[in-house]
Biopython code that builds the backbone (N, CA, C, O; Angstrom):
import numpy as np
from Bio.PDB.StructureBuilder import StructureBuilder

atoms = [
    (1, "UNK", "N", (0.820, -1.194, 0.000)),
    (1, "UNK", "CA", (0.000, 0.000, 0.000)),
    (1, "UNK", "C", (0.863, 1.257, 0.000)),
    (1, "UNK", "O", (0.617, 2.175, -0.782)),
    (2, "UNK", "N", (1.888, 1.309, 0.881)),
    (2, "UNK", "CA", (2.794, 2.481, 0.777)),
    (2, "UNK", "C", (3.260, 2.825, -0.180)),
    (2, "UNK", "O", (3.372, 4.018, -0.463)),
    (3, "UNK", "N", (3.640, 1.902, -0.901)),
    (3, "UNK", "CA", (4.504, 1.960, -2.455)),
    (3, "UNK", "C", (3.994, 2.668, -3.398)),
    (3, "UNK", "O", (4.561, 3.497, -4.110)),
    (4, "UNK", "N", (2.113, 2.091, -3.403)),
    (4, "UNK", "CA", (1.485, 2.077, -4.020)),
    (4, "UNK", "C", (0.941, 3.957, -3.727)),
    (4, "UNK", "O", (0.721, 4.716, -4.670)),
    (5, "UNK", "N", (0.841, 4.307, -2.484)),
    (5, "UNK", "CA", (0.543, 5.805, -2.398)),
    (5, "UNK", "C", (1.407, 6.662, -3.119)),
    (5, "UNK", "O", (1.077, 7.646, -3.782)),
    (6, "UNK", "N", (3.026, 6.011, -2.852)),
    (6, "UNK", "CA", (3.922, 6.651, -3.112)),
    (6, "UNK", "C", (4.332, 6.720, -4.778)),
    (6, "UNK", "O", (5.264, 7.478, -5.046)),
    (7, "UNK", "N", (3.961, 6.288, -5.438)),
    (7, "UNK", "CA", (3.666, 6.047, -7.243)),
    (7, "UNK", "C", (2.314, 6.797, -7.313)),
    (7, "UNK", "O", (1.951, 7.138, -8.439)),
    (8, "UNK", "N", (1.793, 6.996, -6.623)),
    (8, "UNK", "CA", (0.697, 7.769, -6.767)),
    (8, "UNK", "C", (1.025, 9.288, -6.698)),
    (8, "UNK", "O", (0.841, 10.073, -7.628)),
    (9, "UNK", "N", (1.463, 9.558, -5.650)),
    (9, "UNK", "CA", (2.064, 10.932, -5.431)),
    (9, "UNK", "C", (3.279, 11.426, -6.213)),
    (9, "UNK", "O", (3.593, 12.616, -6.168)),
    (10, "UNK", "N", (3.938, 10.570, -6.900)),
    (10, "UNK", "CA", (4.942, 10.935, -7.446)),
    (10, "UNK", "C", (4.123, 10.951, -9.469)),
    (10, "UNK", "O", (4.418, 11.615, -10.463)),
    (11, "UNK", "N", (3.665, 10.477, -9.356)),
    (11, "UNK", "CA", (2.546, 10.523, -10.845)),
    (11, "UNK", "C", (1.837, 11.807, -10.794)),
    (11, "UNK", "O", (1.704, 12.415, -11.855)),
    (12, "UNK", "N", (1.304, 12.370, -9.572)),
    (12, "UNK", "CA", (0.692, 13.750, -9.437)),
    (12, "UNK", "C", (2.014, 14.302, -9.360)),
    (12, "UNK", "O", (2.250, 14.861, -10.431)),
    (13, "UNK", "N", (2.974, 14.392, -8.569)),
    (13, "UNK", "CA", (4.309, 15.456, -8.817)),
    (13, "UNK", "C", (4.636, 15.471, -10.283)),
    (13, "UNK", "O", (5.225, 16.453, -10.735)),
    (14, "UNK", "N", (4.313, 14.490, -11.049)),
    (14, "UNK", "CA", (4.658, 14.677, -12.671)),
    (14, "UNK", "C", (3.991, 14.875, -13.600)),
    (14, "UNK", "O", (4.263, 14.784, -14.798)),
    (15, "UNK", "N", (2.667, 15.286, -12.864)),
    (15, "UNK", "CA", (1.550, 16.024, -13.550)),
    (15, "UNK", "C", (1.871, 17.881, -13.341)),
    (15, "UNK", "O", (1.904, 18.803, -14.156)),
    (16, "UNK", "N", (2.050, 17.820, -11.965)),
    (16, "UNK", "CA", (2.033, 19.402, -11.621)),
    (16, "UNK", "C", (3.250, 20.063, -12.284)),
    (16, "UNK", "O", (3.064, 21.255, -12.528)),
    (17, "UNK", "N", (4.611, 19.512, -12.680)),
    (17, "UNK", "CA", (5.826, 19.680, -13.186)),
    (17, "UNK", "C", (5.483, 20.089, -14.380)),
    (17, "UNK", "O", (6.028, 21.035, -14.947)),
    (18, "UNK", "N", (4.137, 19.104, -15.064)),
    (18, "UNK", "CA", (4.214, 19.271, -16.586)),
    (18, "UNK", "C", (2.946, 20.452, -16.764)),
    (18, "UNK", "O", (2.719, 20.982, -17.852)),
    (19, "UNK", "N", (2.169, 20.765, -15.508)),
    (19, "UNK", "CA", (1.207, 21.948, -15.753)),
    (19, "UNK", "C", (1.777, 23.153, -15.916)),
    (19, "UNK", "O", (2.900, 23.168, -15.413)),
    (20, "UNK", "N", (1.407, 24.354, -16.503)),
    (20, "UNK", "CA", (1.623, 25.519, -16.447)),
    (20, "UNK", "C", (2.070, 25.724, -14.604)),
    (20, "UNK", "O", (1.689, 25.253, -13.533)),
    (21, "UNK", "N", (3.126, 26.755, -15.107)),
    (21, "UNK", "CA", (3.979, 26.991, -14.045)),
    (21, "UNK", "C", (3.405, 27.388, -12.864)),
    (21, "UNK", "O", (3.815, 26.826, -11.848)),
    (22, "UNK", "N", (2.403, 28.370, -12.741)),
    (22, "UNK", "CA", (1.750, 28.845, -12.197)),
    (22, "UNK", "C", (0.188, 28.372, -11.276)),
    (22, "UNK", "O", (-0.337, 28.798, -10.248)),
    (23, "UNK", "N", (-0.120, 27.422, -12.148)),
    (23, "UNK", "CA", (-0.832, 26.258, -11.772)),
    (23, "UNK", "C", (-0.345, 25.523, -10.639)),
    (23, "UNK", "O", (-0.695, 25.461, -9.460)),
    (24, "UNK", "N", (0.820, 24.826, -11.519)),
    (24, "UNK", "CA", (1.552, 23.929, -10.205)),
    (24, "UNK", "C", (1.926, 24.853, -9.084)),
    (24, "UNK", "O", (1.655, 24.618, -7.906)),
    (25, "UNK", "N", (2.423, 25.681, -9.418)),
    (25, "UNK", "CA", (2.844, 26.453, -8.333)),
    (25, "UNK", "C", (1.612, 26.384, -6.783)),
    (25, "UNK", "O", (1.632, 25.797, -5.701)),
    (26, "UNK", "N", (0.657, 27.337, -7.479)),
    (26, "UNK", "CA", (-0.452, 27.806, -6.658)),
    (26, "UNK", "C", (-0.786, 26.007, -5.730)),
    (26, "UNK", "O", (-1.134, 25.804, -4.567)),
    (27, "UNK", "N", (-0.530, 25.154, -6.698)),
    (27, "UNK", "CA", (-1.053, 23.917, -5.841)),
    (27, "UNK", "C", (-0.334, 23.288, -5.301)),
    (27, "UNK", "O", (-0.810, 22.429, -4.560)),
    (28, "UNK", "N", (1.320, 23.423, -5.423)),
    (28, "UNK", "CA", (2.196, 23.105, -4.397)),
    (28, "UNK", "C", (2.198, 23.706, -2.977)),
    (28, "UNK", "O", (2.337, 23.180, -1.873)),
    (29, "UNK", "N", (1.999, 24.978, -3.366)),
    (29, "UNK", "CA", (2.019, 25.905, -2.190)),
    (29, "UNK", "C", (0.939, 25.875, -1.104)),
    (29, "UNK", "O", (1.124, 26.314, 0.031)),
    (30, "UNK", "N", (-0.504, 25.179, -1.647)),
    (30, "UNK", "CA", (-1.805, 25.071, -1.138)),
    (30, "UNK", "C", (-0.994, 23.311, -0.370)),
    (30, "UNK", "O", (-1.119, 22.909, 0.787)),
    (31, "UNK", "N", (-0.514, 22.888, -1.088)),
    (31, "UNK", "CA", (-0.468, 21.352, -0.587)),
    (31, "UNK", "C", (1.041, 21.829, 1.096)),
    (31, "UNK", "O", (0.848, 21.355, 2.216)),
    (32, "UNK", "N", (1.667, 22.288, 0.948)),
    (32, "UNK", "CA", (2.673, 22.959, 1.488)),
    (32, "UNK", "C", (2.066, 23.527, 2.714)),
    (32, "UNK", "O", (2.499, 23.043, 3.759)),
    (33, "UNK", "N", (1.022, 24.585, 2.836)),
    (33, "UNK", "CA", (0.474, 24.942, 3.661)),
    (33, "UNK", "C", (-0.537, 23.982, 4.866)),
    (33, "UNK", "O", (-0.620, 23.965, 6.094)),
    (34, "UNK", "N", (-1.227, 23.221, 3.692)),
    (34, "UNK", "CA", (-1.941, 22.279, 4.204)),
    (34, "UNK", "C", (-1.245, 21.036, 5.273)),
    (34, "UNK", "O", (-1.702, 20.812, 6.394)),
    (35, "UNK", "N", (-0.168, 20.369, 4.727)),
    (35, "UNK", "CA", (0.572, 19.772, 5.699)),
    (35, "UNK", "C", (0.853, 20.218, 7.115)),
    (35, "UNK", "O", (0.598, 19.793, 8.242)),
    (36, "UNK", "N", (1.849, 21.845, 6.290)),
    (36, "UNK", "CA", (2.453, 22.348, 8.226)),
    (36, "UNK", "C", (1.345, 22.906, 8.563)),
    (36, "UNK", "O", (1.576, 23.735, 9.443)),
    (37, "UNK", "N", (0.059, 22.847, 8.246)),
    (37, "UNK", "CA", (-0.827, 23.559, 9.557)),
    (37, "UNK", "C", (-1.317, 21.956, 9.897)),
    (37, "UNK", "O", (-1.234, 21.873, 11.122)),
    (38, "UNK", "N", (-1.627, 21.100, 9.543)),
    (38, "UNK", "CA", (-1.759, 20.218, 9.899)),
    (38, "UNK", "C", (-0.880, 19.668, 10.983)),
    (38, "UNK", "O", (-1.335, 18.796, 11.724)),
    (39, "UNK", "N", (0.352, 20.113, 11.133)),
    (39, "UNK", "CA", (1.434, 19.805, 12.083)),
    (39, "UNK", "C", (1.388, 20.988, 13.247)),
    (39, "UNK", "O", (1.939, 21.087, 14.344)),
    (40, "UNK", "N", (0.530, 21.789, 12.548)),
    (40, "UNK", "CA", (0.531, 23.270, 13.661)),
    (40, "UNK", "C", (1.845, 24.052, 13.553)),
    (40, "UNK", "O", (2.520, 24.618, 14.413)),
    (41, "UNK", "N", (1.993, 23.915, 12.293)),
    (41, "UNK", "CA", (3.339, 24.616, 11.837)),
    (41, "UNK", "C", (3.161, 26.389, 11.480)),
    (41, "UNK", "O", (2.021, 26.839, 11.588)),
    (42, "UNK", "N", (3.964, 27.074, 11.185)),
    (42, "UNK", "CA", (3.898, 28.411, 10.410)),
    (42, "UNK", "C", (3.889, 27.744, 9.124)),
    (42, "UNK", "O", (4.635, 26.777, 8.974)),
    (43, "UNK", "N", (3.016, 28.197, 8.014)),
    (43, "UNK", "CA", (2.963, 28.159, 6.819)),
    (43, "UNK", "C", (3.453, 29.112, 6.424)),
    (43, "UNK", "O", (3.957, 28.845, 5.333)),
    (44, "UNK", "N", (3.574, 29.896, 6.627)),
    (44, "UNK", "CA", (3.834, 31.271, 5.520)),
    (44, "UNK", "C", (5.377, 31.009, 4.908)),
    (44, "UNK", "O", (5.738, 31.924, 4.168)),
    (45, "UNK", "N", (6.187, 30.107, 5.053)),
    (45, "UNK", "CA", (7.367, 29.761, 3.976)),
    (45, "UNK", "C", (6.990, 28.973, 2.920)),
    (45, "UNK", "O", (7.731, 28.623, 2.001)),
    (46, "UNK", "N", (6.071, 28.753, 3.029)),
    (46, "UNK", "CA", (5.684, 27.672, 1.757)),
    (46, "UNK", "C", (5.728, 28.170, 0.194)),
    (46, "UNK", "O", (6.157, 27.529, -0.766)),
    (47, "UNK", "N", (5.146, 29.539, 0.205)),
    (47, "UNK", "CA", (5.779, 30.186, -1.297)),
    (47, "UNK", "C", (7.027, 30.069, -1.448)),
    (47, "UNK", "O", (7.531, 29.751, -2.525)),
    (48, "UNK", "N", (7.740, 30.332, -0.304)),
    (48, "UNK", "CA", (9.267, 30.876, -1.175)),
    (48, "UNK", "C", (10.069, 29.102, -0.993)),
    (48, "UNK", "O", (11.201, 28.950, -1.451)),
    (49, "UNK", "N", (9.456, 28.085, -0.412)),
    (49, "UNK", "CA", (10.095, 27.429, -0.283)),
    (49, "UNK", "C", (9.744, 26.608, -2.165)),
    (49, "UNK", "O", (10.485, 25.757, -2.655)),
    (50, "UNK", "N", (8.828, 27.016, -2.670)),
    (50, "UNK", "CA", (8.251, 26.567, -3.800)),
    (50, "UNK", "C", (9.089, 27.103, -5.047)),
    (50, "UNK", "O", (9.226, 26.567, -6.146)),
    (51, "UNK", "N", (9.565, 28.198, -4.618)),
    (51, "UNK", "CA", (10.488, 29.160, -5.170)),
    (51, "UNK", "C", (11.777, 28.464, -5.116)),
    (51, "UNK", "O", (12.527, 28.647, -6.075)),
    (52, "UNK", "N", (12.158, 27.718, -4.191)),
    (52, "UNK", "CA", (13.446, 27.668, -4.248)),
    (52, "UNK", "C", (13.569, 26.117, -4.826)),
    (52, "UNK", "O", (14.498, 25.709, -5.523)),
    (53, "UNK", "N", (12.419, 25.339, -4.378)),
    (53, "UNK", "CA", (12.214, 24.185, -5.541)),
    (53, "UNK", "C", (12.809, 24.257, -6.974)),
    (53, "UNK", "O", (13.611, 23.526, -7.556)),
    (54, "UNK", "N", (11.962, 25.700, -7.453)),
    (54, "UNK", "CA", (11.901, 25.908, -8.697)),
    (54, "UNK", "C", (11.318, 24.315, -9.821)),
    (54, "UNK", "O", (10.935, 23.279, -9.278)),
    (55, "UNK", "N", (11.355, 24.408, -10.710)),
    (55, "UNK", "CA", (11.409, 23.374, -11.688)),
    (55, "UNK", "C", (12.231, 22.221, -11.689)),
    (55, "UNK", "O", (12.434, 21.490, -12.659)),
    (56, "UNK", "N", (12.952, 22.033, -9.901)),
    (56, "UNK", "CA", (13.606, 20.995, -10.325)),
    (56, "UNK", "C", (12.893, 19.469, -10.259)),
    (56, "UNK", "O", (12.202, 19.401, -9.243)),
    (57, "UNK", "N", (12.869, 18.547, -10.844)),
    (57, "UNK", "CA", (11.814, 17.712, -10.329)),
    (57, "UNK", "C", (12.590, 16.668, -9.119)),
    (57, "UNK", "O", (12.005, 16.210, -8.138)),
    (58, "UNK", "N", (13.641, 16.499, -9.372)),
    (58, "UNK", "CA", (13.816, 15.049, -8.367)),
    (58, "UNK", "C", (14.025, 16.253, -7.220)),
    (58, "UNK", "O", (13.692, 15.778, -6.134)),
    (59, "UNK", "N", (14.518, 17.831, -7.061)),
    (59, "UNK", "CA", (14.126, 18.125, -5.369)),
    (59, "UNK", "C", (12.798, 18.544, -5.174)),
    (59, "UNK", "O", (12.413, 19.370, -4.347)),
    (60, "UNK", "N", (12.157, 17.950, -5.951)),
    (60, "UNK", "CA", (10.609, 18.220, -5.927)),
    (60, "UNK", "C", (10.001, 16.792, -5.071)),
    (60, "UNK", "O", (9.530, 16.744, -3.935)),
    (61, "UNK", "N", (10.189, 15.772, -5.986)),
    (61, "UNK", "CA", (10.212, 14.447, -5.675)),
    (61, "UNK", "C", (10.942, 13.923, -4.442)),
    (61, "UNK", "O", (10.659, 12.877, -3.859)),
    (62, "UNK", "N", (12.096, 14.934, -4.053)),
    (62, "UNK", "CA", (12.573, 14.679, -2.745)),
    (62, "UNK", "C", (11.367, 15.195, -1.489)),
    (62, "UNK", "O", (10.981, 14.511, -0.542)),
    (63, "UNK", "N", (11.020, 16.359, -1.780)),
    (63, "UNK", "CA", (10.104, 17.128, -0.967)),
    (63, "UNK", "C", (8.639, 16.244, -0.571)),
    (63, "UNK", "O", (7.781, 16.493, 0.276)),
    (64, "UNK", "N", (8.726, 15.395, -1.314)),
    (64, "UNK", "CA", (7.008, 14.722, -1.386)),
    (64, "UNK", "C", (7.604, 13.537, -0.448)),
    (64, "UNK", "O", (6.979, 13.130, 0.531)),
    (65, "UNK", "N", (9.067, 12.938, -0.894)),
    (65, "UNK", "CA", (9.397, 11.656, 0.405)),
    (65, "UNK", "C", (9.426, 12.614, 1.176)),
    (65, "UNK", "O", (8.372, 12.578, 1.810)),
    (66, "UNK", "N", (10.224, 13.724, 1.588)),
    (66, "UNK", "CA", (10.366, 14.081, 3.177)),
    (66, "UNK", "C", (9.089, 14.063, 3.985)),
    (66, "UNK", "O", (8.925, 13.653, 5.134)),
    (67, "UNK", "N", (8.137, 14.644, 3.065)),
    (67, "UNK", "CA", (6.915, 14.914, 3.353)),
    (67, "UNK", "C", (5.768, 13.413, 4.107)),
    (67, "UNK", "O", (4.789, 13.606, 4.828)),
    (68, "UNK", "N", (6.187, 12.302, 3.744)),
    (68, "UNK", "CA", (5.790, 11.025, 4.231)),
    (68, "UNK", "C", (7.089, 10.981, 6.000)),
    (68, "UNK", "O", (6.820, 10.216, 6.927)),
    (69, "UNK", "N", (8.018, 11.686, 6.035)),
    (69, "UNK", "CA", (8.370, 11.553, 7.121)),
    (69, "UNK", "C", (7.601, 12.503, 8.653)),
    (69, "UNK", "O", (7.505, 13.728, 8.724)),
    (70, "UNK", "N", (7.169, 11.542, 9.675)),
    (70, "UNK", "CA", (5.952, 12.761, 10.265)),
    (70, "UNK", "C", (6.615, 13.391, 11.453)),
    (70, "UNK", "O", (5.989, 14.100, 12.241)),
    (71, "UNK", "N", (8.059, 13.086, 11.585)),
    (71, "UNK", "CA", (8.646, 14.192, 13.000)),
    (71, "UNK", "C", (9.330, 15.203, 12.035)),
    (71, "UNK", "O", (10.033, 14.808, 11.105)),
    (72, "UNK", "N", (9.160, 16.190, 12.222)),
    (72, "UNK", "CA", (10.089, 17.249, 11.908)),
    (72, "UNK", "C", (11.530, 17.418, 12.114)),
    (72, "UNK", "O", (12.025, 18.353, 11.484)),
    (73, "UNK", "N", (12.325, 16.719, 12.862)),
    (73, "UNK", "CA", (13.303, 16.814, 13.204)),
    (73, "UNK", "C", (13.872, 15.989, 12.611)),
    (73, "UNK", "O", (15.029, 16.263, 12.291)),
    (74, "UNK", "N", (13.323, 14.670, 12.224)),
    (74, "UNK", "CA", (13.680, 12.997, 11.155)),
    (74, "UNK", "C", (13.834, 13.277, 9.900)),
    (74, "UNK", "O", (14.620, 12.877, 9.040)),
    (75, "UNK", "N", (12.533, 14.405, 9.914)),
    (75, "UNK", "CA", (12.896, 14.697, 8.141)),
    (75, "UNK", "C", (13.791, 15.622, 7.643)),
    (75, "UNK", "O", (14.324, 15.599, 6.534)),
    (76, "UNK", "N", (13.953, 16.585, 8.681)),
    (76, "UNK", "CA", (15.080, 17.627, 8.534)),
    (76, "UNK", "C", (16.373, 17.149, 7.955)),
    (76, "UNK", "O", (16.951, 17.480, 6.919)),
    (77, "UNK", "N", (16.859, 15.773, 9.445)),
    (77, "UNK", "CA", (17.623, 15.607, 8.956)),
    (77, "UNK", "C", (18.112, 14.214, 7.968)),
    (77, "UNK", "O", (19.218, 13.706, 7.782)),
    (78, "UNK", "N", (16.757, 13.882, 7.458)),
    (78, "UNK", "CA", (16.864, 12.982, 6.027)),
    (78, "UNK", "C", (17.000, 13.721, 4.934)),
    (78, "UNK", "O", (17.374, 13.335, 3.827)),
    (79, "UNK", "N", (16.637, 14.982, 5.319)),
    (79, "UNK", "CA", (17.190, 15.626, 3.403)),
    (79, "UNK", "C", (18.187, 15.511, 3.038)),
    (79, "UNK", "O", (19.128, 14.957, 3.607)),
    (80, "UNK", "N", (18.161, 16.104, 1.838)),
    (80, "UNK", "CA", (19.833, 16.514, 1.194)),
    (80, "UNK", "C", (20.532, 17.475, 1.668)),
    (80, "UNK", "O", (20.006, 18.117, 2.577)),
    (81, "UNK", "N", (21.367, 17.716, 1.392)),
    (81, "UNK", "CA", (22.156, 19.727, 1.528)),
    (81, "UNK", "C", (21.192, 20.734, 0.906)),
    (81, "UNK", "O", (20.719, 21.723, 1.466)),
    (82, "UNK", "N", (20.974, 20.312, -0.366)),
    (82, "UNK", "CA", (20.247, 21.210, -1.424)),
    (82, "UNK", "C", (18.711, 21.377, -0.705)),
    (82, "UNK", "O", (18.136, 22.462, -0.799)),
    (83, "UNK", "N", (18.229, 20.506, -0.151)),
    (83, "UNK", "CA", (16.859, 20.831, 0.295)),
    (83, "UNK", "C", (16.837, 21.128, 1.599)),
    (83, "UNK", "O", (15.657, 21.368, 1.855)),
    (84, "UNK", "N", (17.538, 21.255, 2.646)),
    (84, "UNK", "CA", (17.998, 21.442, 3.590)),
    (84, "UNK", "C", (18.554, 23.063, 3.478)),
    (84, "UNK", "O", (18.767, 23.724, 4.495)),
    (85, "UNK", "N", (18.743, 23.570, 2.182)),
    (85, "UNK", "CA", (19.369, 25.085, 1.774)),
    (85, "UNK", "C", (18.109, 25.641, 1.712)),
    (85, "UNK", "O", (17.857, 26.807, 2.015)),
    (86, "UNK", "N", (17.085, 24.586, 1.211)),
    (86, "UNK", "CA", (15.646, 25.432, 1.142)),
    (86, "UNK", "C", (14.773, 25.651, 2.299)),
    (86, "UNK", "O", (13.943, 26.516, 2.581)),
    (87, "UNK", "N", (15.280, 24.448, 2.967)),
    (87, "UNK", "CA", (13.853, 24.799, 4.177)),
    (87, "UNK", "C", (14.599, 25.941, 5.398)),
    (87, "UNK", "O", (13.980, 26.529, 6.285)),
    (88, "UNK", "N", (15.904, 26.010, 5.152)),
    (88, "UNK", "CA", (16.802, 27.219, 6.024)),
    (88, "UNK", "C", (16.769, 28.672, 5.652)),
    (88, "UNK", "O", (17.323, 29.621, 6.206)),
    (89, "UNK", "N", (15.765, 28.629, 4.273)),
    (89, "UNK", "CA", (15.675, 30.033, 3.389)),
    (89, "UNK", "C", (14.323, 30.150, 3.899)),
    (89, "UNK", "O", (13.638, 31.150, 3.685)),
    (90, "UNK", "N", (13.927, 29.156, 4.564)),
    (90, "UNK", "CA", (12.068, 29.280, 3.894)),
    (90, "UNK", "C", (11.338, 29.391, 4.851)),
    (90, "UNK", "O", (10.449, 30.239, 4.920)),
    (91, "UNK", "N", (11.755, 28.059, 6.255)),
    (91, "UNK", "CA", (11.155, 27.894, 7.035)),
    (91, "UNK", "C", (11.671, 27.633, 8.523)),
    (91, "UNK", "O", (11.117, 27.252, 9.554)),
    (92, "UNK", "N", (12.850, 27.969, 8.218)),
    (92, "UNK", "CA", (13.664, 27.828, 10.002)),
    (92, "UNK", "C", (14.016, 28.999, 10.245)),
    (92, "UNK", "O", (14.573, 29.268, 11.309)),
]
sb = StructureBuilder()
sb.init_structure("model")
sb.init_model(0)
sb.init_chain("A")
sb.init_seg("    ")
for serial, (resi, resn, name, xyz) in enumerate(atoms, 1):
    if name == "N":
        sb.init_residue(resn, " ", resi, " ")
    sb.init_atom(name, np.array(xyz, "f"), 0.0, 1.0, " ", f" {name:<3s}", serial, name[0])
structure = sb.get_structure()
């Protein structure tokens, strides 16, 4: 079943990649928000952290695994450098 969510979510990350920029955008950022308030987080980095994504897809595709990790502190430090540059611009 996990696998199976996770081919799922990564099939929508390669839908939103291939939508108009602005599209995906607006719905990364809605999906972004939705999580950290769900965690009782500050949202308000979620634009610029979308920003610093940019068009790349696999630190896009990285962002959607971290995102299956549910302590904040586990996933912090399961990122990369490169996404770890983003959430230090965005959200720490």
């Amino acid at each position: 079943m996990k696998r199976e969510n996770t081919l799922k979510k990564l099939i929508i990350v390669g839908m939103l990649m291939s939508s108009t920029g602005a599209f995906a955008n607006d719905d990364l950022i809605a999906q972004c928000e939705a999580a950290l308030e769900a965690e009782e987080r500050d949202a308000s980095g979620c634009a610029c952290l979308v920003e610093q994504v940019g068009d790349d897809p696999a630190l896009l595709a990285e962002f959607v695994e971290l995102g299956q990790i549910k302590d904040e502190d586990a996933r912090y430090e399961a990122a990369s450098d490169e996404a770890k540059a983003a959430m230090d611009a965005c959200t720490r």
